[in-house]
Each structure stands twice: as structure tokens, then as C-alpha cells.
Chimera marker file (.cmm) of the C-alpha trace (Angstrom):
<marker_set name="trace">
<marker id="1" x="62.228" y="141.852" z="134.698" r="1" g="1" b="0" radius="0.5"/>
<marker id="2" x="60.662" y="140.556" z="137.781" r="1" g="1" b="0" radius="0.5"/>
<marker id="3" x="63.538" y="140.595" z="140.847" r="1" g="1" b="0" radius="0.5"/>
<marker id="4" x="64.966" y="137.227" z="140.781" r="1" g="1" b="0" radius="0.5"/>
<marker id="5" x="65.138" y="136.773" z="144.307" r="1" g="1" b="0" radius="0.5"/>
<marker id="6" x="61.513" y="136.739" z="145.205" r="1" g="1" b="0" radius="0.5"/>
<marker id="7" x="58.390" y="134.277" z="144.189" r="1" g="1" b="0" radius="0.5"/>
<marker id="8" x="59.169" y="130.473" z="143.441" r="1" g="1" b="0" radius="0.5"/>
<marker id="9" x="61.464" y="129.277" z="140.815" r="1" g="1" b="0" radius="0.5"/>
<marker id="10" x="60.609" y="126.890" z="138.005" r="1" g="1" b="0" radius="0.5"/>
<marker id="11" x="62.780" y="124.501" z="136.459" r="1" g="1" b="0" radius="0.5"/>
<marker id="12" x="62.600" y="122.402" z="133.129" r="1" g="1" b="0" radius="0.5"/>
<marker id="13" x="64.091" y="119.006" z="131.946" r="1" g="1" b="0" radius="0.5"/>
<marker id="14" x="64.529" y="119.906" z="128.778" r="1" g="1" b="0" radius="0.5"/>
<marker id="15" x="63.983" y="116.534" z="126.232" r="1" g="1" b="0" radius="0.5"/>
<marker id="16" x="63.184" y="115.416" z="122.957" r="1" g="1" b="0" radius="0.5"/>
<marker id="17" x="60.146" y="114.304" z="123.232" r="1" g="1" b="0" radius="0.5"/>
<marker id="18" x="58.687" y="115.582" z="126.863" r="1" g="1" b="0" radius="0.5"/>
<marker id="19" x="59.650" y="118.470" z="129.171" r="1" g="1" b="0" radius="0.5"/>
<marker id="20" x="59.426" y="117.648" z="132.966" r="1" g="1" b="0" radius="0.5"/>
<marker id="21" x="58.680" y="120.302" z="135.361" r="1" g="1" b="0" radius="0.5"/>
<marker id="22" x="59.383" y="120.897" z="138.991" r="1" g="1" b="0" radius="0.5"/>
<marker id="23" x="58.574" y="123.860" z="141.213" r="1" g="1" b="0" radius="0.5"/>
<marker id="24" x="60.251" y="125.101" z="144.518" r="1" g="1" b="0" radius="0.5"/>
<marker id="25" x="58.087" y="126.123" z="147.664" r="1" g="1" b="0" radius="0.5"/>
<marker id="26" x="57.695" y="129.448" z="148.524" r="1" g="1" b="0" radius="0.5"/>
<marker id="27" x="60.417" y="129.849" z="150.313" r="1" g="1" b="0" radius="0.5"/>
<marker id="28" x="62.772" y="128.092" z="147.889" r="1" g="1" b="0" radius="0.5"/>
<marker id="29" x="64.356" y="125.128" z="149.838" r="1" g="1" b="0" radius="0.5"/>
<marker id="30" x="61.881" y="122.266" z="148.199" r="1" g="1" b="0" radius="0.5"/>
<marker id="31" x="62.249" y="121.216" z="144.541" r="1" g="1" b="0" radius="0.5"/>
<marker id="32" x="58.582" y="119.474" z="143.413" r="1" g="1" b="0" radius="0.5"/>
<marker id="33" x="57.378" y="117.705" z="140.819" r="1" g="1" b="0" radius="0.5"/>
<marker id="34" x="54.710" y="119.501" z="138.551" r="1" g="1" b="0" radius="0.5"/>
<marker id="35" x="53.563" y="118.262" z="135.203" r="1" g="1" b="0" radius="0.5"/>
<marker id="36" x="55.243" y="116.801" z="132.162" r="1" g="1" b="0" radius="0.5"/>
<marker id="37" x="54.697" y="118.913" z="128.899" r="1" g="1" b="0" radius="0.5"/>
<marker id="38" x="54.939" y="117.309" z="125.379" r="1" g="1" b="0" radius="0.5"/>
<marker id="39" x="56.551" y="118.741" z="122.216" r="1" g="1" b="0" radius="0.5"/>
<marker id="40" x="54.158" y="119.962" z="119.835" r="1" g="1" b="0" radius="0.5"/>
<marker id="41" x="53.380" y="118.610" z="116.500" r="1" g="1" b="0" radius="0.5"/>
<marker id="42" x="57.073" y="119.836" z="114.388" r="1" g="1" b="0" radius="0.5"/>
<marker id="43" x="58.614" y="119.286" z="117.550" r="1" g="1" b="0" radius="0.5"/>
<marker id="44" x="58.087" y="122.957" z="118.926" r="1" g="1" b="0" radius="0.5"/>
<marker id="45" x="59.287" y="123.027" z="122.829" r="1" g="1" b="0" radius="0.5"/>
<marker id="46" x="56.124" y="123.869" z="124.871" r="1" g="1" b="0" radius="0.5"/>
<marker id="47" x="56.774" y="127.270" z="125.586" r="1" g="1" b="0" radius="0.5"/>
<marker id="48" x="53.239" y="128.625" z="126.125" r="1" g="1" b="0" radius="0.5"/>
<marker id="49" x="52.596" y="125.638" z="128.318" r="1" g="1" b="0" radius="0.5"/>
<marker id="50" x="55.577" y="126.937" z="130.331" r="1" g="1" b="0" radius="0.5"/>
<marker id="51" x="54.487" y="130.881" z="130.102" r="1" g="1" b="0" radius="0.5"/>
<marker id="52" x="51.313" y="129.494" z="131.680" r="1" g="1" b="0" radius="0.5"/>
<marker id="53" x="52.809" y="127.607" z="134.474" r="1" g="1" b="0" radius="0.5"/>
<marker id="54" x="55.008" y="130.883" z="135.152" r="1" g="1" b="0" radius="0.5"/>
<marker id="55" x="52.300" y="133.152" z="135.325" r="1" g="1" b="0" radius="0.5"/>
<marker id="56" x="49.717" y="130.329" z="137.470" r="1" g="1" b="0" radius="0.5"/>
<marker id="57" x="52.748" y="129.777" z="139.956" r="1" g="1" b="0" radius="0.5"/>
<marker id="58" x="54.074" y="133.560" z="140.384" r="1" g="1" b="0" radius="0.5"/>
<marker id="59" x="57.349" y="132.449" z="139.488" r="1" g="1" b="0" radius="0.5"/>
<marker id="60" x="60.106" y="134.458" z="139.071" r="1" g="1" b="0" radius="0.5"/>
<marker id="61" x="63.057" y="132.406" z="138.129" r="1" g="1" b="0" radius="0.5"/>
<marker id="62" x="63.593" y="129.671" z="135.313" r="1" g="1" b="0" radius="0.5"/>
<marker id="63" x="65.980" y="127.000" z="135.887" r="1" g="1" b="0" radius="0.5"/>
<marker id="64" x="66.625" y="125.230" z="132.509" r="1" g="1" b="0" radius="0.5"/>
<marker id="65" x="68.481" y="121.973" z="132.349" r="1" g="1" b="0" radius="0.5"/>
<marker id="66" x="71.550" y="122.296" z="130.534" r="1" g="1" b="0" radius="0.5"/>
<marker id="67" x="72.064" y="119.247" z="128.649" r="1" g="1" b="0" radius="0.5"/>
<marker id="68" x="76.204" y="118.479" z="128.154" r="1" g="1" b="0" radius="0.5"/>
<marker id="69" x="78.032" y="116.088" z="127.071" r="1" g="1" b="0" radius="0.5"/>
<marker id="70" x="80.157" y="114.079" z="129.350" r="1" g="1" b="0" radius="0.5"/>
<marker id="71" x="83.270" y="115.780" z="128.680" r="1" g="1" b="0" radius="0.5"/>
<marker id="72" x="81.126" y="118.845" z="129.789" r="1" g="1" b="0" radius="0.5"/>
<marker id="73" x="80.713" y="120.674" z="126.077" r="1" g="1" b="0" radius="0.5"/>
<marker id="74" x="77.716" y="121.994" z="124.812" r="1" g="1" b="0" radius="0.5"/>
<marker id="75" x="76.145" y="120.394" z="121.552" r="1" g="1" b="0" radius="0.5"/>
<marker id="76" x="73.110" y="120.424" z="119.949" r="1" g="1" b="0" radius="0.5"/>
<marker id="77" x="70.677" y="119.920" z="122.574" r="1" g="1" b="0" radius="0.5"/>
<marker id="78" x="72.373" y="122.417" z="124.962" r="1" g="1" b="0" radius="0.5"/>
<marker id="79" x="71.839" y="125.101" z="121.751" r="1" g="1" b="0" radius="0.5"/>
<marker id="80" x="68.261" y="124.174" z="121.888" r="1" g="1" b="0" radius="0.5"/>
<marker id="81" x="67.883" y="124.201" z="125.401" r="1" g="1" b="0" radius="0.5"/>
<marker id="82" x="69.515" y="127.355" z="125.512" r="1" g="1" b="0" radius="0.5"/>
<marker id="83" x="66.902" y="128.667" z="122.875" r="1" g="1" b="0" radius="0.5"/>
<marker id="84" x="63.940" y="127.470" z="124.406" r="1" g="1" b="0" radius="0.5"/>
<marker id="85" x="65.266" y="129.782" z="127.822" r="1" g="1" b="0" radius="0.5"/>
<marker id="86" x="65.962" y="132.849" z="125.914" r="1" g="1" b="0" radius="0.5"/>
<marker id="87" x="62.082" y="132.249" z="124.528" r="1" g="1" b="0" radius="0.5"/>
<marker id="88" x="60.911" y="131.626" z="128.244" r="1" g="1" b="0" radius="0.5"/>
<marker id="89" x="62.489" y="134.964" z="128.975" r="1" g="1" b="0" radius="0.5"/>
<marker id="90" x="61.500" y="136.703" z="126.223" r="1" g="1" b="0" radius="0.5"/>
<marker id="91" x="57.826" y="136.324" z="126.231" r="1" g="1" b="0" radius="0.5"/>
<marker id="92" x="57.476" y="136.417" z="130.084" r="1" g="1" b="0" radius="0.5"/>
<marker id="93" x="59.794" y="138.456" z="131.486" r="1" g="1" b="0" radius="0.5"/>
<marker id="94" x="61.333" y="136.401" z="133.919" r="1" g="1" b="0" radius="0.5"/>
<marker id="95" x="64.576" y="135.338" z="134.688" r="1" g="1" b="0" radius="0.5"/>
<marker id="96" x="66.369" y="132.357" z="132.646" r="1" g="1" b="0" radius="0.5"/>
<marker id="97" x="69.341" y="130.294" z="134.128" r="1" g="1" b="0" radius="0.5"/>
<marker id="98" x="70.429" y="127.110" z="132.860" r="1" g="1" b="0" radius="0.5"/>
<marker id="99" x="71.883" y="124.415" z="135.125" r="1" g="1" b="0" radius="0.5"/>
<marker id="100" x="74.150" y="121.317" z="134.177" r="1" g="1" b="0" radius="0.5"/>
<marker id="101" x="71.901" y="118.433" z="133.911" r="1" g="1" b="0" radius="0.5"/>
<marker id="102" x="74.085" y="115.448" z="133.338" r="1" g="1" b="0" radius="0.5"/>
<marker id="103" x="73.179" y="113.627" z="136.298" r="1" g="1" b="0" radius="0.5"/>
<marker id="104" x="69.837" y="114.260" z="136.889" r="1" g="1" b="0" radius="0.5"/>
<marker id="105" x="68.559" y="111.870" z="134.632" r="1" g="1" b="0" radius="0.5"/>
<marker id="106" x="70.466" y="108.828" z="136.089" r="1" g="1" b="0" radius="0.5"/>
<marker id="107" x="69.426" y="110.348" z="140.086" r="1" g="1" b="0" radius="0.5"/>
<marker id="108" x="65.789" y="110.093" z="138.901" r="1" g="1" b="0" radius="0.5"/>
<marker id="109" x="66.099" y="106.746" z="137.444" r="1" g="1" b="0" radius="0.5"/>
<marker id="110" x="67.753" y="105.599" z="140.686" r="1" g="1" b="0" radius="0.5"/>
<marker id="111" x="64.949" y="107.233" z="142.223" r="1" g="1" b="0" radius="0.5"/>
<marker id="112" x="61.885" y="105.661" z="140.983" r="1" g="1" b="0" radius="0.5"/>
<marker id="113" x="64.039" y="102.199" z="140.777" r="1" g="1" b="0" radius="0.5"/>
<marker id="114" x="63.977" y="102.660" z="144.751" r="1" g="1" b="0" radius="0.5"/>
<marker id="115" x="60.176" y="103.598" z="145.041" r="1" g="1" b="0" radius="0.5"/>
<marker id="116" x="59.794" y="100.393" z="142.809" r="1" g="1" b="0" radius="0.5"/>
<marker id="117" x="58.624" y="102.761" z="139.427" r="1" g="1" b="0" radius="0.5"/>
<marker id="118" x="59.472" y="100.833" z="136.527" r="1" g="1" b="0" radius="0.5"/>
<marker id="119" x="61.315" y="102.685" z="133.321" r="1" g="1" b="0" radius="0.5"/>
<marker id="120" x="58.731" y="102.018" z="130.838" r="1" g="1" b="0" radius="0.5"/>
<marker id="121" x="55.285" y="102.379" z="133.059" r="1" g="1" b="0" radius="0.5"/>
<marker id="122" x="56.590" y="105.859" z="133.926" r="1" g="1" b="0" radius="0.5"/>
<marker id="123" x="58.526" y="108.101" z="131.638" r="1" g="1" b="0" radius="0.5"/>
<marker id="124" x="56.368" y="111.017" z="132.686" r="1" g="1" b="0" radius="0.5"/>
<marker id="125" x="56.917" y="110.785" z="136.488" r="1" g="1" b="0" radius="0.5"/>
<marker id="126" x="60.831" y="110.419" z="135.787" r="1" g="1" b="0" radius="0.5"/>
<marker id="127" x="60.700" y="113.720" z="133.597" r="1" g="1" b="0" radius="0.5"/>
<marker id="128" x="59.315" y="115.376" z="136.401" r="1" g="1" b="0" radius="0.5"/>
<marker id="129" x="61.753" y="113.148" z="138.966" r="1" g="1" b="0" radius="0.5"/>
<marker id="130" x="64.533" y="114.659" z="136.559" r="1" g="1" b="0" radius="0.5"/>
<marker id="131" x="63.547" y="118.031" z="136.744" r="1" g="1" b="0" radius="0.5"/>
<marker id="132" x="63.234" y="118.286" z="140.928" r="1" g="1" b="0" radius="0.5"/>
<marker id="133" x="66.935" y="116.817" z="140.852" r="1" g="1" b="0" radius="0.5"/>
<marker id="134" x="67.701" y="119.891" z="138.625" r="1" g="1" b="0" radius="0.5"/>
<marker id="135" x="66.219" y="122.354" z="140.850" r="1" g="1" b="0" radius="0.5"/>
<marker id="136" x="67.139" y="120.981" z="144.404" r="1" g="1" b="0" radius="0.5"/>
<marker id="137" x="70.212" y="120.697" z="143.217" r="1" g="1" b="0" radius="0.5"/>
<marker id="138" x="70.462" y="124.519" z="141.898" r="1" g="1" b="0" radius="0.5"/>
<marker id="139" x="68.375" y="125.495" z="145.347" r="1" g="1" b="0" radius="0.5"/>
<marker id="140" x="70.885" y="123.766" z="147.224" r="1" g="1" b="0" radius="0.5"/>
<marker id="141" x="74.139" y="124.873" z="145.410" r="1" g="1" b="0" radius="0.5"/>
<marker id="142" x="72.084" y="128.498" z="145.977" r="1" g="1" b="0" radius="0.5"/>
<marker id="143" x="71.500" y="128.017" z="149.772" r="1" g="1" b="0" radius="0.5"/>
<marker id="144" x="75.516" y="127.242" z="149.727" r="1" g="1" b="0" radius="0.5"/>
<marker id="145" x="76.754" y="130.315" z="147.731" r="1" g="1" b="0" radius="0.5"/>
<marker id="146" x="77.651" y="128.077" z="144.664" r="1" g="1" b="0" radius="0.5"/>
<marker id="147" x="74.604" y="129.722" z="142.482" r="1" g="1" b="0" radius="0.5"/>
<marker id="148" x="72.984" y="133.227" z="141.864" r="1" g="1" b="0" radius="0.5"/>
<link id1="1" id2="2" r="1" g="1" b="0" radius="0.2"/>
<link id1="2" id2="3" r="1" g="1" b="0" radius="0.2"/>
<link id1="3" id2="4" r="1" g="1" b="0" radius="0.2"/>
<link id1="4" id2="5" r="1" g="1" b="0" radius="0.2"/>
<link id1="5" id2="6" r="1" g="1" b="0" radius="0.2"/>
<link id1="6" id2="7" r="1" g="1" b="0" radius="0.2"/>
<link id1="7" id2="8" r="1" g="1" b="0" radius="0.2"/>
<link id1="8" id2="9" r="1" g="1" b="0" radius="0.2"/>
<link id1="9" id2="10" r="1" g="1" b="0" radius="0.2"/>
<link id1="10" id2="11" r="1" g="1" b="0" radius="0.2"/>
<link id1="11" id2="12" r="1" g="1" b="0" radius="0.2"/>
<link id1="12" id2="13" r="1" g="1" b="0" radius="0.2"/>
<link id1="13" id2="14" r="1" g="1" b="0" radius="0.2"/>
<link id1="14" id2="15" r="1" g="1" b="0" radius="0.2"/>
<link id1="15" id2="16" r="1" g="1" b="0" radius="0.2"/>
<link id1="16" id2="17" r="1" g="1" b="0" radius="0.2"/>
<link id1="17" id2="18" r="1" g="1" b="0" radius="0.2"/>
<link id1="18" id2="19" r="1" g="1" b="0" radius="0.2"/>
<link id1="19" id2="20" r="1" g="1" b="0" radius="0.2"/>
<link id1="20" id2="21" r="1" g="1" b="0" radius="0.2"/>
<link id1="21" id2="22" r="1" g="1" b="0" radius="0.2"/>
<link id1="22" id2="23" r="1" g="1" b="0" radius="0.2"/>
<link id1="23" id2="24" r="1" g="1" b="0" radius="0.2"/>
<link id1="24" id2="25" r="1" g="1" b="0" radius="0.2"/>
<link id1="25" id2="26" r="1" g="1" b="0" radius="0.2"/>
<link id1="26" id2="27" r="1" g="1" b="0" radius="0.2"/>
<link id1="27" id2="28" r="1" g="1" b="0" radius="0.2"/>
<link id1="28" id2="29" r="1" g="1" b="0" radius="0.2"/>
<link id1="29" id2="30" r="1" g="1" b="0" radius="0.2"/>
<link id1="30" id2="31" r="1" g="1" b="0" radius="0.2"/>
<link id1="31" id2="32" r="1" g="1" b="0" radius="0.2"/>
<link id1="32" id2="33" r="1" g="1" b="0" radius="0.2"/>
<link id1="33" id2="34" r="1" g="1" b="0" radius="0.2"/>
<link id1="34" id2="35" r="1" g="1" b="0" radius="0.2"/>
<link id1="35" id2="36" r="1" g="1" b="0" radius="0.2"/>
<link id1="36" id2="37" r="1" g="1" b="0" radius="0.2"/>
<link id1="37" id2="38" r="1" g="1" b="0" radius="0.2"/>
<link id1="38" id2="39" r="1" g="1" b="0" radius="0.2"/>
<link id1="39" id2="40" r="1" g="1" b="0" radius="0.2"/>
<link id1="40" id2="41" r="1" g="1" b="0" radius="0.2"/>
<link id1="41" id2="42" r="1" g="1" b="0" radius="0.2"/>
<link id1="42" id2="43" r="1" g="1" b="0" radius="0.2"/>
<link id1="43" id2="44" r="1" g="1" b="0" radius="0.2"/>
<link id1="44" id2="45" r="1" g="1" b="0" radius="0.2"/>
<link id1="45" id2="46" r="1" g="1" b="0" radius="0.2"/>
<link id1="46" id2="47" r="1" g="1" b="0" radius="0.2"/>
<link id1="47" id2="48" r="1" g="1" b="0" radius="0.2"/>
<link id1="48" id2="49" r="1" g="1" b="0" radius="0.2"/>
<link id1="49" id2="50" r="1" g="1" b="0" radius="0.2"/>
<link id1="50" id2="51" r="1" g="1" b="0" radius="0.2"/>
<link id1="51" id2="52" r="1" g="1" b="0" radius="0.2"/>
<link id1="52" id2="53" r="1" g="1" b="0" radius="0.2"/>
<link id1="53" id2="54" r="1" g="1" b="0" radius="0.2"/>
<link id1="54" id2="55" r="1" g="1" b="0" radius="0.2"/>
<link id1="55" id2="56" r="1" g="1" b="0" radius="0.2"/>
<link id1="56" id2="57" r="1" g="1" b="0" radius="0.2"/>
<link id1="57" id2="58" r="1" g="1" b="0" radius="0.2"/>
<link id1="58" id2="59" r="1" g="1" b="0" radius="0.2"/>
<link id1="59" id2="60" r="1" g="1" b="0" radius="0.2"/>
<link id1="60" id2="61" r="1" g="1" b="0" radius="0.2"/>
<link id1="61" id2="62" r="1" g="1" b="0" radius="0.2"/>
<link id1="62" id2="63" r="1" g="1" b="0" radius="0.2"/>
<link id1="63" id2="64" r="1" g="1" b="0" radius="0.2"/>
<link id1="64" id2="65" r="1" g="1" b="0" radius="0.2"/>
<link id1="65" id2="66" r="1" g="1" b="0" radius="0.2"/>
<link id1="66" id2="67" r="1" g="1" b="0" radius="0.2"/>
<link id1="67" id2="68" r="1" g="1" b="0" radius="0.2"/>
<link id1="68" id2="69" r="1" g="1" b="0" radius="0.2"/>
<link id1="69" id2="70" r="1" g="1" b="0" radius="0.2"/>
<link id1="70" id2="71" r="1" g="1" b="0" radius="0.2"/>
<link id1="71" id2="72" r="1" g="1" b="0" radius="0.2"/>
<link id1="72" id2="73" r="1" g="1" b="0" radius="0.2"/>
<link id1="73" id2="74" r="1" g="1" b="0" radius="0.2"/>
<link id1="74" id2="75" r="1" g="1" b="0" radius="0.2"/>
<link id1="75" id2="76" r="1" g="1" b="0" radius="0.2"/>
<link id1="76" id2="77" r="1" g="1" b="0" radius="0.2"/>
<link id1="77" id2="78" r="1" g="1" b="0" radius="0.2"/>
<link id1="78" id2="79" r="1" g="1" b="0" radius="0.2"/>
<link id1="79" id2="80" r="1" g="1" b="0" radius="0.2"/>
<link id1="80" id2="81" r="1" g="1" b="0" radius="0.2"/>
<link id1="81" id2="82" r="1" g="1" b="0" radius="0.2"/>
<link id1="82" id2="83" r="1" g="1" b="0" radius="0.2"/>
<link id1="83" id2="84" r="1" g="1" b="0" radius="0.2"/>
<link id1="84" id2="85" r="1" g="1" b="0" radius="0.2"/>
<link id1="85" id2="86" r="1" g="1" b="0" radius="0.2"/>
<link id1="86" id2="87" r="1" g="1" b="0" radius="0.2"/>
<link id1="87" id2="88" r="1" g="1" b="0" radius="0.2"/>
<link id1="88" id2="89" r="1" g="1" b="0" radius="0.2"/>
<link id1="89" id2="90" r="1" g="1" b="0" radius="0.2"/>
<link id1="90" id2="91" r="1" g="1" b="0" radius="0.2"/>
<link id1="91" id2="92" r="1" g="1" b="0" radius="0.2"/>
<link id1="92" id2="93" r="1" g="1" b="0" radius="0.2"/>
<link id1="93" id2="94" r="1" g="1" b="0" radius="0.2"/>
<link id1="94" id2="95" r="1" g="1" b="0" radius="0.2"/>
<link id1="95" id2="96" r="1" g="1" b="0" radius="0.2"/>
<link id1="96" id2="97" r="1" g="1" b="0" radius="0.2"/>
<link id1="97" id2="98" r="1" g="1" b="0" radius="0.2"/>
<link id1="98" id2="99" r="1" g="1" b="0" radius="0.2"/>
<link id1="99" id2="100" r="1" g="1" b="0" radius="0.2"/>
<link id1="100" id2="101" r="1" g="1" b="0" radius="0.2"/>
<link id1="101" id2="102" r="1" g="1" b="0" radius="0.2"/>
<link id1="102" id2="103" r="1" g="1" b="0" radius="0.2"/>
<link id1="103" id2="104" r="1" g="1" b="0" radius="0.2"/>
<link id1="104" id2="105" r="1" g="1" b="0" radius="0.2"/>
<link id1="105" id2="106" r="1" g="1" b="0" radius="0.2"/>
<link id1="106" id2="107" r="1" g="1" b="0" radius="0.2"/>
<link id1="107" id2="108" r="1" g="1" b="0" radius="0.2"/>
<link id1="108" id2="109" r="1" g="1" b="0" radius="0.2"/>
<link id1="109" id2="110" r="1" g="1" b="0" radius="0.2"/>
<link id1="110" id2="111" r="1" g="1" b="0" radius="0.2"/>
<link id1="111" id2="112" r="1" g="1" b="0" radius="0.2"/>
<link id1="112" id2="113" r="1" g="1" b="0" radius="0.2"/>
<link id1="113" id2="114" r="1" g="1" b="0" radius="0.2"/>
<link id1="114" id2="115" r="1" g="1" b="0" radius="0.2"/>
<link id1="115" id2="116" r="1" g="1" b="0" radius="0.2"/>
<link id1="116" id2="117" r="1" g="1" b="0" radius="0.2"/>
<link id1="117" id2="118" r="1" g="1" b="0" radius="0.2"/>
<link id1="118" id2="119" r="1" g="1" b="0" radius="0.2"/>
<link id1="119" id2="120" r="1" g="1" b="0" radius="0.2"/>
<link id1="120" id2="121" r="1" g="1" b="0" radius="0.2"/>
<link id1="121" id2="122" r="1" g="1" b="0" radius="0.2"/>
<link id1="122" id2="123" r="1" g="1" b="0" radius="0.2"/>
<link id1="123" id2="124" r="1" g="1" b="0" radius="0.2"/>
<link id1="124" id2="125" r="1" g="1" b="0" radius="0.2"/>
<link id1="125" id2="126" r="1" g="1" b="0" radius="0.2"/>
<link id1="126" id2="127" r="1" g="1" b="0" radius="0.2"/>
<link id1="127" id2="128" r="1" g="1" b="0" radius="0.2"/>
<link id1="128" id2="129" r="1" g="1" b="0" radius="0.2"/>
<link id1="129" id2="130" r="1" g="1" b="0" radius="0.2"/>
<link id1="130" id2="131" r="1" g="1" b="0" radius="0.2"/>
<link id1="131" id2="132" r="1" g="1" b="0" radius="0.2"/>
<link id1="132" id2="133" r="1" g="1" b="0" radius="0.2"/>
<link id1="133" id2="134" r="1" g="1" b="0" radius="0.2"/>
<link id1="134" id2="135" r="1" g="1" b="0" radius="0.2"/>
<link id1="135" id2="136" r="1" g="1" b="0" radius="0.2"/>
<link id1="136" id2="137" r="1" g="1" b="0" radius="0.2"/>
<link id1="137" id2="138" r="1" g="1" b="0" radius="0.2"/>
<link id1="138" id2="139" r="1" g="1" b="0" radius="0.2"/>
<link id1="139" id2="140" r="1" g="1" b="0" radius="0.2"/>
<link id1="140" id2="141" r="1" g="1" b="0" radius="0.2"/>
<link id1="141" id2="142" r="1" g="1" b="0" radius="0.2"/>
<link id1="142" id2="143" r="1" g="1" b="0" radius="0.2"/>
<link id1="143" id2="144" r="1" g="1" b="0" radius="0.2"/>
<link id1="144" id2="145" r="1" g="1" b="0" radius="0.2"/>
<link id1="145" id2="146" r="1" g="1" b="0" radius="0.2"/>
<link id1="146" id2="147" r="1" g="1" b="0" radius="0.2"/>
<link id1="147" id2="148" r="1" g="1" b="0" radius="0.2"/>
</marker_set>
């Protein structure tokens, strides 16, 4: 596998229905939007959409969002998520982490409420919103020790 600690690192807000995607600078200190993927028809997870964003961005980490539930417990859609990384992996190579994602959701809403983004007119951008709160988050907790 690639070494973890060089090119850019990609995360993923893993969903239902759509996947957002954020990407760090270079020099990992910036978490930025990047595209929104859709479930395929069956509700497959994207993930040759996301082999071809890896390979296009040189990236060398995966950050996948870690759904829990409050109490902190993994259920169903943490199992998924967790499948969808070890596929990621897999097929590319690179390295998979997965990252708590409880709040990022509610930070992106809170987000695009502030840059005057309504809910409904923009599901898409606050996928992607979710996803850079995922990664500058684990870039930030990474920069402090608190991640490898």
C-alpha cells in the first residue's frame, strides 16, 4: 500500500442516497469540497466513482465517515460504511480510516444556514459541506497527535 503519510487524503460522507466528497491540499491542513456521488441503481455505494477520484487526485489516504449512533455504537450504516472502506482499499490500494461522523452533518447544516444555503435547494453542497467537516476535523485532530 501506498505510505499513508504522503499525497492528499480523501474523505467520504457516507449516505443513503449520496456520498459527499472533500479533499485536503497538498500539504494536508485544508479540508475541500469535491463532488457529490450518487448510489447506483440497487443502491451500490459508488466505489468506482471513488477509485477514480483516488487515482485523479494522487491520494493516499481515505477518510470514511463513521456513522454512530448517539450513544456512540455502531449499527447498520456504520457496517456499511465500514464495507464500502474495506472495498475502497481493496481495489485501490490505499489506506482506509474511518472517522466518527456524528456531528458533521449538523456543522454543515449550520454552515450553509450561515452562507444563507437553504436545506432543500442544496443537499449536494451540504454532502460535500459534511464531508470537509469530516476531514478538517480528522486533519486537525492529526496536526494535534489525536489521529494516525
Amino acid at each position: 500500500m501506498p505510505e499513508p503519510g504522503a499525497g492528499r487524503v480523501l474523505a467520504l460522507d457516507w449516505g443513503t442516497k449520496r456520498f459527499g466528497v472533500a479533499l485536503s491540499d497538498p500539504t494536508r491542513l485544508i479540508a475541500q469540497p469535491l463532488a457529490t456521488l450518487t448510489r447506483r441503481a440497487g443502491k451500490r455505494p459508488p466505489v468506482q466513482e471513488i477509485l477514480d477520484l483516488i487515482a485523479r487526485h494522487e491520494v493516499a489516504l481515505v477518510v470514511v465517515g463513521l456513522p454512530l449512533t448517539p450513544e456512540g455504537e455502531e449499527g447498520d450504516a456504520a457496517g456499511e460504511a465500514r464495507a464500502l472502506g474495506e472495498a475502497v482499499s481493496r481495489r485501490s490500494g490505499v489506506s482506509v480510516t474511518w472517522w466518527d461522523e456524528r456531528l458533521s452533518t449538523a456543522a454543515a447544516l449550520r454552515s450553509a444556514r450561515a452562507a444563507g444555503v437553504r436545506d432543500r435547494d442544496s443537499r449536494e453542497r451540504i454532502d460535500q459541506m459534511a464531508a470537509v467537516a469530516i476531514l478538517q476535523h480528522f486533519l486537525d485532530a492529526r496536526r494535534a497527535g489525536g489521529a494516525q
